[in-house]
N, C-alpha and C positions, 0 to 999 in steps of 0.2 A: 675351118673355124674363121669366124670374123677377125681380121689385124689385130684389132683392141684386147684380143682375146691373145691373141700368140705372142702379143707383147708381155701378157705379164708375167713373171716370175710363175712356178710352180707354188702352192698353200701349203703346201709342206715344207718350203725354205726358209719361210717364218718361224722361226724356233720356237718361240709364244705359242705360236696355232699351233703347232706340231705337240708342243708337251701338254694342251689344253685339250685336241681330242683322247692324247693318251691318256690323261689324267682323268673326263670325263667317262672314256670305256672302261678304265678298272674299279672306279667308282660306280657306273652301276651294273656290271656284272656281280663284284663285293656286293653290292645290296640286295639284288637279287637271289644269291645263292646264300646270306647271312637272312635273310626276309628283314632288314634294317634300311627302309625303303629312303628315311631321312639322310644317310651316309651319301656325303655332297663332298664334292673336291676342294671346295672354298680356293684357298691359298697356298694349296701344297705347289712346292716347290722341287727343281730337280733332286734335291738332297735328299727326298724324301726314300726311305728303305720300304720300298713291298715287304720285305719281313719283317724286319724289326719295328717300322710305326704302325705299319699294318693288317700287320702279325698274318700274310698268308703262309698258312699251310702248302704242304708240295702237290696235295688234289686242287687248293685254288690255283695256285702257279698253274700247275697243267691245264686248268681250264679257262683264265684269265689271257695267260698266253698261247692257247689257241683260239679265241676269241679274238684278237689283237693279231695276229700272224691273219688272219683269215679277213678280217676287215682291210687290212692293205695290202693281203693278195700277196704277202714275202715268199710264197713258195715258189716265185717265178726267181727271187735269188737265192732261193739255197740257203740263208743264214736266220731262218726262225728259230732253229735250236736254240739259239746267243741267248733266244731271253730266258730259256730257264735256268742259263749257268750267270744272268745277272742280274742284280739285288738291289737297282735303285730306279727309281724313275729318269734318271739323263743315261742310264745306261739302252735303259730302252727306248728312249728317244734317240740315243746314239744309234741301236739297230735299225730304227726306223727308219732313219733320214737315208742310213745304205740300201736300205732295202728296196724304197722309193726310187732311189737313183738310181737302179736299176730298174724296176717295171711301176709303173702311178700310173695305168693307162686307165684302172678302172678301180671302184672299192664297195666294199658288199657291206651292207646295212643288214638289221635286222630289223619284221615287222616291230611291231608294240603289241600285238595280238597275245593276248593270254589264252590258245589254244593248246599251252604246253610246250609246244615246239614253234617257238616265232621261225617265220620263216625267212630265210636269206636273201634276199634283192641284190643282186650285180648289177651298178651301173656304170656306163664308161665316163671318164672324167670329162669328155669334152661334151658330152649330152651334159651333164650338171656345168659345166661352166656354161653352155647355150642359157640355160635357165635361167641361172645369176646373172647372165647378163640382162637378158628380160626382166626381171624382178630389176633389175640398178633402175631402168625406164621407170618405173615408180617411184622411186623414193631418191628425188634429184638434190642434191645441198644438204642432203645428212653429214653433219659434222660427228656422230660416237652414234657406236653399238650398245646397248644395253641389250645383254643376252639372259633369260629368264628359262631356255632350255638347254639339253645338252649337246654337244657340239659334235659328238658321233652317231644321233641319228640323222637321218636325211634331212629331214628340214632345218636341226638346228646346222647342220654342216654346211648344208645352202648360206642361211645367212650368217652367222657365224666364224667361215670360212673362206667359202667362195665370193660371196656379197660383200665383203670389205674392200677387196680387193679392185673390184667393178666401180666400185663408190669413191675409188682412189684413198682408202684408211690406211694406214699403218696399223700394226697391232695393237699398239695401247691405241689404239680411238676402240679398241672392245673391251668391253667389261663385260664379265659374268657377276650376275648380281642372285644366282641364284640360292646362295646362301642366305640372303637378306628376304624379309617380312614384305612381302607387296608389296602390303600398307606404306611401306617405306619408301614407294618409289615414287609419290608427287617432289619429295625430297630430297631424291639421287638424281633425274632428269631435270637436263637442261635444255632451252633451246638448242632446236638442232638435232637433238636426239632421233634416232629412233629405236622402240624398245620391243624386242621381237620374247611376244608369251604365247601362251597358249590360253585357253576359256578359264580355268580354276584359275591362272592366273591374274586373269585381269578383272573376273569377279571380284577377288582379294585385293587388288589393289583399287577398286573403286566402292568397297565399302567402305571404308570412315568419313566419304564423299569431300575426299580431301581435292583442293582445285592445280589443276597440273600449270606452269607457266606455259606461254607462246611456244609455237612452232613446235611441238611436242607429236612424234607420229608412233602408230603401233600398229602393228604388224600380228597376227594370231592363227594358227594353224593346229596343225593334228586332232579336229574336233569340232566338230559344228557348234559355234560361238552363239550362245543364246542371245537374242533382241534385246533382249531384258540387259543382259551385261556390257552389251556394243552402246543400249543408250545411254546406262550408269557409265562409262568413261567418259564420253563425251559430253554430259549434261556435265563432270568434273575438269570440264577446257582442255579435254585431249585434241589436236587439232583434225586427229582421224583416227578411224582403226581399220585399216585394210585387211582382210580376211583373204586367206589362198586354202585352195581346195586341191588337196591330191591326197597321197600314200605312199607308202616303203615301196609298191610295187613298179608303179607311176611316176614314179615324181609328180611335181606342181604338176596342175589341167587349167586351174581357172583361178581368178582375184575377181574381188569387188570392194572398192572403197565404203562402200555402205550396205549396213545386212536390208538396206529398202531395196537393196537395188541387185539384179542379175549378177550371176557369175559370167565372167570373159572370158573365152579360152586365150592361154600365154598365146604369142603369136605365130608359134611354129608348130600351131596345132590346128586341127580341119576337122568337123564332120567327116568321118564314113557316107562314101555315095553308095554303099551296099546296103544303106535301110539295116544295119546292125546295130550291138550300144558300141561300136567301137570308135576310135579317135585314129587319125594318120596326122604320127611324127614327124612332119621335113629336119633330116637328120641332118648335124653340120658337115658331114661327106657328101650328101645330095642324094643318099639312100631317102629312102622313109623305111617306118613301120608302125605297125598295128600297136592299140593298147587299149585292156581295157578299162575301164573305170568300174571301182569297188564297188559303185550306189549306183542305183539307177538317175537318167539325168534326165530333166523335163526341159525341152526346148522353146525357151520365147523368141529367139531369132535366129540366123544361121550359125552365130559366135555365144551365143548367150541361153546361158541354162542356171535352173534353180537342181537342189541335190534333194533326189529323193531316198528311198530307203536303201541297207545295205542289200550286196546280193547276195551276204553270204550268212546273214543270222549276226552280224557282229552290233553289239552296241557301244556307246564310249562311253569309259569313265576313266576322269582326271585326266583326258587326253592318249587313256590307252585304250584301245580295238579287245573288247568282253565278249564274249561268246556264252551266252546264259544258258546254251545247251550241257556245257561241259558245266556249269556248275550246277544244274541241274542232275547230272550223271553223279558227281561227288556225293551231292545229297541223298540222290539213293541207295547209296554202297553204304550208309549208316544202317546198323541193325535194325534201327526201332524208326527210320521211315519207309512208310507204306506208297507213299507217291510226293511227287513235292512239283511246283511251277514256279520260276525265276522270272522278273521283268525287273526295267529299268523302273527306278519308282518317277512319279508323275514331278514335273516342275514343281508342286507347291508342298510333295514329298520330302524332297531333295535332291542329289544329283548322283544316289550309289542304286545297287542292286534291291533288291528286295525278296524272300521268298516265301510262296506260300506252300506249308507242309502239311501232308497227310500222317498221323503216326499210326502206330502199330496196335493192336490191342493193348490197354493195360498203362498205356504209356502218357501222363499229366503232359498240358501243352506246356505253361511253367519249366517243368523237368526237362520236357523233349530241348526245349531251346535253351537250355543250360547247358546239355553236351550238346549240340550243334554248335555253339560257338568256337569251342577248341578242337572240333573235328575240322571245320573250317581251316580254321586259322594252320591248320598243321597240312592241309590241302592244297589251298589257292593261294593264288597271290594276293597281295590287299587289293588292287582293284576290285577283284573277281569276288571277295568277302560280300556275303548280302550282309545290308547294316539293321535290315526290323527283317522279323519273322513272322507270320502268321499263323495260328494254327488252327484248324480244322478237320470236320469228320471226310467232306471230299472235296475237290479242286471246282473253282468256283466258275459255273459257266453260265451263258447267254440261252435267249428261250431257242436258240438254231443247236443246242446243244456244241458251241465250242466255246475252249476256254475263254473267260473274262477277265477285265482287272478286278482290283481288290482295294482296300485303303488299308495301307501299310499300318503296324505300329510298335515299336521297338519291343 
């Protein structure tokens, strides 16, 4: 690792950062396993009792604190049991910090994929500090963090975490603002700032087309940032919106100051000379390795690519990785549908699923999508929820006989 690097303190010595990813991870595992997607950590404090303010049961315990034991890898000290015989938030930040201090070489993310089983990412901590320090190269004279995601998955950890540190911040130069209304943040940013969201994000905060002060930078990931909403901030005096392109599997691959302009690869990244989609790592040991990138990548120069489709069927909503197959597969395990087809609806639809359903004999379209909704809802996750249905006698297709789109409507 670079000097700059092995001089700074460990991110987990930061007591702040440390009880902000903790607090972050039990907050949305709780949401996820409560389907209470709004449950945010706002201002909890170490004082705060897992049981008694936030009344987990001992299957949440057991599952919150294997979650948490697993993202910082405690089983290399032996002392992850501690959290389920303790009941507060500084106590598990007490195990934490032991835990750390004994192995932080590496800490495992999970996708955002609503596949069912997001999948686990292990990566080493000196590969994500290489990153953060890359990403500091961009955003030079930032005075505070304004963090609008959560600081236990990979990107918010990057900068949330890692990237303060690079930037030369102490802890209070972060704020999590993710309690607060978008809308609210031409009014919380200051010069200096810079405020790391995601697409839904910054949609909402540049509709009341309210004008942001000087020096104002934003930062946006987990999700291909529409033109439309990159120009709505900036036509509102945002000074940029730098977009970075990667994944939970990945890490960051590429940035671009402007959605006119090519993706870069970070700079310890290369083209494959094997004519593959792969990427070679220069790792900070002087190893490399391979990686590959989730979309396909269309090349305009040797460092520069635009993102083309996923490879894997995924689409995104509100910045989480959708798989319209599987909700596709939900829909037909309902009695009274006969066939059904899933898409992202079109930009001038909106920004969720959409499905079109075949029913069963006998069965009103009306009716059919009156128990579809709480089959749904008791199914998937909100992302993965289609929000208009459509119904019909068969699945709507092209004169080459494959499927086609449809126009949506609630």
């Amino acid at each position: 690792m670079p000097d700059t690097v092995s001089r700074l303190a460990p991110w987990w010595t930061a007591r702040p950062a440390l009880l902000r990813f903790i607090a972050d991870l039990v907050a949305g595992e709780l949401a996820a396993l409560r389907h209470e997607p709004m449950l945010r950590p706002g201002s909890w404090s170490e004082a705060l009792s897992l049981q008694h303010d936030l009344g987990l049961d001992s299957l949440e315990f057991l599952h919150v604190a294997g979650v948490l034991a697993g993202a910082l890898q405690m089983h290399h000290s032996g002392i992850e049991d501690y959290l389920l015989a303790r009941r507060t938030l500084k106590d598990w930040v007490d195990i934490a910090e032991a835990a750390l201090q004994h192995h932080d070489r590496d800490i495992l993310f999970a996708t955002s994929g609503s596949t069912g089983h997001p999948k686990r990412c292990l990566h080493a901590l000196d590969q994500l500090e290489q990153e953060a320090q890359a990403l500091a190269a961009l955003f030079p004279g930032r005075r505070r963090l304004l963090v609008a995601v959560p600081s236990h998955h990979i990107y918010g950890f990057l900068f949330s975490q890692l990237l303060p540190r690079h930037l030369g911040l102490a802890p209070e130069g972060v704020s999590c603002i993710r309690a607060r209304l978008p809308s609210q943040l031409a009014h919380l940013a200051q010069p200096g700032d810079l405020v790391v969201g995601h697409p839904q994000f910054w949609a909402a905060a540049s509709s009341l087309r309210q004008g942001f002060a000087d020096d104002i930078l934003g930062v946006s990931s987990t999700a291909p940032c529409p033109d439309a909403v990159s120009e709505a901030v900036t036509a509102c005096g945002l000074a940029g919106l730098v977009q970075v392109y990667g994944s939970s599997e990945t890490g960051g691959l590429g940035w671009r100051a402007s959605h006119r302009d090519a993706y870069r690869l970070l700079p310890y990244l290369a083209r494959s000379t094997d004519g593959d989609r792969r990427l070679v790592r220069s790792l900070p040991d002087g190893r490399t390795e391979l990686l590959q990138p989730q979309d396909e990548l269309a090349w305009s120069g040797p460092r520069e690519f635009s993102v083309g489709a996923r490879c894997d069927g995924a689409v995104q909503v509100g910045g989480v990785n959708v798989f319209p197959a599987r909700v596709r597969q939900a829909l037909l395990e309902h009695p009274d549908v006969a066939d059904a087809a899933v898409r992202l609806m079109r930009p001038e639809e909106g920004a969720r699923l959409k499905a079109f359903v075949v029913p069963r004999d006998g069965v009103g379209g009306a009716e059919l999508v009156r128990r579809l909704r709480p089959w749904t809802d008791g199914r998937l996750t909100m992302p993965e929820r289609p929000k208009a249905f459509t119904v019909g006698a068969q699945l709507p297709r092209n004169g080459m006989g494959k499927l086609a789109d449809w126009s949506s409507n609630a």
